[in-house]
C-alpha positions as CSV (number, residue, x, y, z in Angstrom):
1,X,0.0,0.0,0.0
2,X,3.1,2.0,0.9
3,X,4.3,1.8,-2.5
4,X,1.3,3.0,-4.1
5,X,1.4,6.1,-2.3
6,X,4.8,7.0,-3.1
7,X,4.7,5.6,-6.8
8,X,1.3,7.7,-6.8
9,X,3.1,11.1,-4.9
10,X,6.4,10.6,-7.7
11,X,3.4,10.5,-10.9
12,X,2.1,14.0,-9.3
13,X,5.0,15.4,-8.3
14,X,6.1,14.6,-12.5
15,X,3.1,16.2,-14.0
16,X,3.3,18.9,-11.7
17,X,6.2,20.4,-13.5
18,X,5.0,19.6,-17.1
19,X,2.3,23.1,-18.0
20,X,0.4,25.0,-16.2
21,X,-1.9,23.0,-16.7
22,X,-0.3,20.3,-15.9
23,X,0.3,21.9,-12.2
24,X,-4.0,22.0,-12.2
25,X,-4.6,18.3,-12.7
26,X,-1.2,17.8,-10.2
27,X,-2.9,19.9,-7.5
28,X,-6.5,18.0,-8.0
29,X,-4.6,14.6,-7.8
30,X,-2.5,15.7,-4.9
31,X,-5.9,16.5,-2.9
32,X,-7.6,13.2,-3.8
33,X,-4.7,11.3,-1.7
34,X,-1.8,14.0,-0.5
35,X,1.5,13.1,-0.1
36,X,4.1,15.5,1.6
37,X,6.6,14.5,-1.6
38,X,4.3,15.5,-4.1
39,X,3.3,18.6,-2.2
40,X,6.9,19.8,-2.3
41,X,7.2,19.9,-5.8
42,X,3.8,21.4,-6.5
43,X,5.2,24.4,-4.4
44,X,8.6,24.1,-6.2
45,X,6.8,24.0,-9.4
46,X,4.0,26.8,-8.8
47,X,6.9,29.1,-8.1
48,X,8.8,28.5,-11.6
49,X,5.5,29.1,-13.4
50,X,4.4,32.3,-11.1
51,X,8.3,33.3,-11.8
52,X,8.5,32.3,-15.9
53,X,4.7,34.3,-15.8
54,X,6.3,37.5,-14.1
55,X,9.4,37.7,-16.3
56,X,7.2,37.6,-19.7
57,X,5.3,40.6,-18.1
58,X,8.4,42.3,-17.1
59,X,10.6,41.1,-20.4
60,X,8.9,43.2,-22.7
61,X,9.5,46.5,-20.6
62,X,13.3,46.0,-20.1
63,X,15.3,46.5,-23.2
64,X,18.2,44.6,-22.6
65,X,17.7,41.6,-24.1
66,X,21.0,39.7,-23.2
67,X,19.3,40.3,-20.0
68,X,16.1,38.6,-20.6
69,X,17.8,35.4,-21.7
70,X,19.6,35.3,-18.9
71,X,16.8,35.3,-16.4
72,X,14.9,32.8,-19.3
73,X,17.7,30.7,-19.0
74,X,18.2,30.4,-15.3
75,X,13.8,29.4,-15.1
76,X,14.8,26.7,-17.5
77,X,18.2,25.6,-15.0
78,X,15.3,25.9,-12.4
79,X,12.5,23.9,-14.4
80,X,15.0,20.9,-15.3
81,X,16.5,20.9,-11.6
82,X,13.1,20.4,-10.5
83,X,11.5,17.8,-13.2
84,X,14.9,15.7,-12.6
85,X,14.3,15.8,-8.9
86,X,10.8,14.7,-8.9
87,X,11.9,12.0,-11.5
88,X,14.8,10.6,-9.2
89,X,12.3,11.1,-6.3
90,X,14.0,13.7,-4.4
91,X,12.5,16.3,-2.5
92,X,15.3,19.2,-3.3
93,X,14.5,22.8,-3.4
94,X,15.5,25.0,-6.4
95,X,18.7,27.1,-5.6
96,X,18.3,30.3,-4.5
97,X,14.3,30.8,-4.3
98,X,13.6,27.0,-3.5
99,X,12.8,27.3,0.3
100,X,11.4,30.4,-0.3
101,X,8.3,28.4,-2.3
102,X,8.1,26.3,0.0
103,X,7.7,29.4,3.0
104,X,5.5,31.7,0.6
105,X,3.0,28.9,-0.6
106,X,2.7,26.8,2.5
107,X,-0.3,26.6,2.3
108,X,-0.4,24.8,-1.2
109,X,-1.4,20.9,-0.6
């Protein structure tokens, strides 16, 4: 039974990362049967979107573009650190802003 849990807290935790969308049907699996593995990551992952959604509102405004690809390319570092972690099953906080999505959307899950 054990094993379902965390096989079913890994599949969440793995879509959550995927779209937005993707973070919707996460969140509505998570609260069917909630595990504290999958909840991490839907915080981890609800920060990269809210993050990636803020810098294409901002992006346009700035026009230093070498800057923009920076901060588009650090997301995606953040985005693949994340996705590999919930893959390899391991509940490790993005650098830098990790543990604060984890403080700022406690009550997420």
């Amino acid at each position: 039974m054990s094993q379902t849990s965390s096989d079913n807290g890994k599949t969440v935790a793995i879509i959550s990362y995927l779209t937005p969308v993707g973070w919707i049907i996460a969140y509505i699996m998570n609260n069917n049967s909630k595990t504290t593995y999958a909840t991490f990551h839907l915080r981890q992952a609800l920060g990269i979107n809210l993050l990636s959604f803020l810098l294409g509102i901002i992006n346009p405004f700035v026009d230093i573009a070498v800057l923009g690809w920076i901060f588009e390319l650090g997301l995606i570092v953040f985005w693949v650190l994340g996705f590999v972690g919930a893959i390899q099953g391991e509940k490790k906080p993005v650098p830098y802003l990790g543990g604060h999505f984890q403080e700022w959307f406690k009550n997420i899950g």
